[in-house]
C-alpha positions as CSV (number, residue, x, y, z in Angstrom):
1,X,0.0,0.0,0.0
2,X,2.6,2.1,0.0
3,X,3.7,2.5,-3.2
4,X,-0.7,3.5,-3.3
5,X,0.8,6.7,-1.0
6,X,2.9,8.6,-2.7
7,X,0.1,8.2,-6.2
8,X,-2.1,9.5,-3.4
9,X,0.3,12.4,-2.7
10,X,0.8,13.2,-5.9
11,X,-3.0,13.7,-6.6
12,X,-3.3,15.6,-3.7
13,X,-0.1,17.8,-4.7
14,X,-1.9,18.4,-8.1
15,X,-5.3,18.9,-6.0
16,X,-3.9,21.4,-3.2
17,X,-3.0,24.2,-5.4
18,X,-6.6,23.9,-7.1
19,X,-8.5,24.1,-3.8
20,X,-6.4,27.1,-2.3
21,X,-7.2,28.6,-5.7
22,X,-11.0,27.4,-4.8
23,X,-10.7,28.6,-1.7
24,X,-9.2,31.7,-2.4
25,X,-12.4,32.5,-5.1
26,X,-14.8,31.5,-2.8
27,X,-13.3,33.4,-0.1
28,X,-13.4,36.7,-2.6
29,X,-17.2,35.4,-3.9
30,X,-18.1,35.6,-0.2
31,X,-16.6,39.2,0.5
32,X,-18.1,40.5,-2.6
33,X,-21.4,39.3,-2.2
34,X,-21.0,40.9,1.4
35,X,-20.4,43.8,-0.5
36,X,-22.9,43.4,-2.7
37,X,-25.0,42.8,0.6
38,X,-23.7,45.7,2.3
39,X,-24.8,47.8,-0.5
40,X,-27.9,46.2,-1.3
41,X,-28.6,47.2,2.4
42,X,-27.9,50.5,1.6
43,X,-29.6,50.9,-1.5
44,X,-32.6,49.8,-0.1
45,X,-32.5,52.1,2.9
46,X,-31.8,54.8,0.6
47,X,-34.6,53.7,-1.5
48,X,-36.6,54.0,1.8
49,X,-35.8,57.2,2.3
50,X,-36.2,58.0,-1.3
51,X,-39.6,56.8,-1.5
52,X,-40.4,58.4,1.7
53,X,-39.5,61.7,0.7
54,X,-41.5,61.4,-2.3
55,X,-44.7,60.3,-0.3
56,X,-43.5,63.5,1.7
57,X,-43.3,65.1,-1.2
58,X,-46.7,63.3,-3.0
59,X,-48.6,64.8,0.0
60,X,-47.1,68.1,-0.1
61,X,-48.0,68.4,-3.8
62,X,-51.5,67.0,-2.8
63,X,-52.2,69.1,-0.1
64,X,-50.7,72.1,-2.1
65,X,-53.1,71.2,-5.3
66,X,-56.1,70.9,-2.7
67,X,-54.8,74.6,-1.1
68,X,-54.6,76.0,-4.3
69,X,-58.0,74.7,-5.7
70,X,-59.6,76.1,-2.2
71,X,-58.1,79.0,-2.4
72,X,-59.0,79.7,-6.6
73,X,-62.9,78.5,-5.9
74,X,-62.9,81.0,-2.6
75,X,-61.4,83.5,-5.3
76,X,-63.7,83.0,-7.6
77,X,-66.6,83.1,-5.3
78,X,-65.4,86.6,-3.8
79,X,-65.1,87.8,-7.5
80,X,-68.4,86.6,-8.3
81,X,-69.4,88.6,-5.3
82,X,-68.1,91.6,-6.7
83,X,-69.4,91.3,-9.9
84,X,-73.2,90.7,-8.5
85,X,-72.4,94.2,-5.8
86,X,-71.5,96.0,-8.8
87,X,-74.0,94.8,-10.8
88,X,-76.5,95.8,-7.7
89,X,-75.0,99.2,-7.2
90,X,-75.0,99.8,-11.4
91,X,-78.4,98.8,-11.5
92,X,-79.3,101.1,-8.5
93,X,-77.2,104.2,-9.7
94,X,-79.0,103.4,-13.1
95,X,-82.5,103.5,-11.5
96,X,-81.5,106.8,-9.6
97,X,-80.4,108.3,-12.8
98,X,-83.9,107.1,-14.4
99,X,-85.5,109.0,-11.7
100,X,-83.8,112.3,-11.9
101,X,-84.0,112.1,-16.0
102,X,-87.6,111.9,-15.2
103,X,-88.1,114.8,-12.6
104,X,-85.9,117.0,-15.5
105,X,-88.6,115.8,-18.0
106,X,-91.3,116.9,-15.7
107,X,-89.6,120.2,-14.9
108,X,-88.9,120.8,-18.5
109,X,-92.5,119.8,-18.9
110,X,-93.5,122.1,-16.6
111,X,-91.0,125.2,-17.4
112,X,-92.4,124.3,-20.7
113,X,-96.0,124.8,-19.7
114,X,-95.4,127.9,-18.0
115,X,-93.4,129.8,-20.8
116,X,-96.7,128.7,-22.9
117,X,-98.7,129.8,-20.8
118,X,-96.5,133.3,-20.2
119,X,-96.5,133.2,-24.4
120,X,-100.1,132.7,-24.8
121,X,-100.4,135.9,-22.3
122,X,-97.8,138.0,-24.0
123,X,-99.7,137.0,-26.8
124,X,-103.2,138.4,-25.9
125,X,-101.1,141.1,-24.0
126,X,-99.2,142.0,-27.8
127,X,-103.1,141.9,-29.1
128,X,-104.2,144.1,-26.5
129,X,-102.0,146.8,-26.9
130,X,-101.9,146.4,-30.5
131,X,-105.7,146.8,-30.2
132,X,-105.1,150.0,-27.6
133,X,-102.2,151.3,-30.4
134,X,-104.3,150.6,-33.1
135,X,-107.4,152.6,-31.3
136,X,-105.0,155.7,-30.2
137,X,-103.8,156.0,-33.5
138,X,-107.2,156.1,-35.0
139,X,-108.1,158.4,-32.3
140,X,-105.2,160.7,-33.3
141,X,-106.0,160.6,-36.6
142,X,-109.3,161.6,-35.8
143,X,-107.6,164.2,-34.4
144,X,-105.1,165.1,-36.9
145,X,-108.0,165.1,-39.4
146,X,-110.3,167.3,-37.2
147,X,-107.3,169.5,-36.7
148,X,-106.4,169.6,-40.4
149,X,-110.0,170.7,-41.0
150,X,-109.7,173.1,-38.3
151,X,-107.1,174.6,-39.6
152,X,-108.0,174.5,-43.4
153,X,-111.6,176.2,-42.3
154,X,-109.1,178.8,-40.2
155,X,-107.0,179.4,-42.7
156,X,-110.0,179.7,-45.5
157,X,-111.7,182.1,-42.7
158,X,-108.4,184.2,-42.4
159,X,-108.7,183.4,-46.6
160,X,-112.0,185.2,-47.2
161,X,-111.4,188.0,-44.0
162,X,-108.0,189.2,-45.9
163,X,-109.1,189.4,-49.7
């Protein structure tokens, strides 16, 4: 069995180096996959965080979007608002201005009325004294006549008294 030995060794001999060489890849497959462990590890924390800032952020967003919609619809309700007050207050300064263009018409109506009536007065006033003018100076040409007859039976008195 001897001479069995050293074959033996010699296998082995041939063998060792291969295993150390084993060894030694398994022993560097072990640390890296401990790396690759390690940072698996730590990518998946970081992922963590990641995905927990972007919830954060998600909701932020959210509540943000909701915010902003609240505060546009408030907005838009208070402009609304606005528009219907100054719809209101047009509608009432429009009515006002109805009424006072309406008290003008009726005093023009009535300043109207009056300088007719004052025009129809003048009127039979002018007629009046056109009547009274026309009547004096008929008068005074009754007189102008009688005194032109007066004075043309004078002067033929004088006439006949002087030849």
């Amino acid at each position: 069995m001897t001479p069995d030995k050293p074959h033996r060794r010699t296998g082995l001999d041939q063998i060792e180096p291969i295993l150390a060489d084993v060894a030694q890849k398994t022993d560097r497959l072990i640390e890296s996959n401990s790396q690759i462990f390690q940072l698996a590890t730590e990518t998946h924390a970081q992922v963590q965080k990641v995905a927990q800032q972007a919830e954060s952020t998600a909701r932020g967003l959210a509540n943000l979007t909701v915010s902003v919609s609240q505060r546009f619809d408030q907005l838009t309700a208070d402009i609304n608002h606005q528009f219907v007050e100054v719809d209101h207050r047009f509608d009432q300064i429009r009515a006002d201005m109805d009424n006072r263009f309406a008290q003008v018409n009726q005093r023009f109506d009535q300043q109207q009325s009056q300088f007719e009536s004052l025009r129809g007065e003048v009127q039979l006033g002018l007629e009046g004294l056109d009547t009274k003018i026309d009547s004096k100076v008929d008068g005074l040409q009754e007189e102008i006549k009688f005194l032109k007859d007066t004075q043309i039976e004078i002067l033929t008195i004088l006439k006949d008294r002087l030849k």
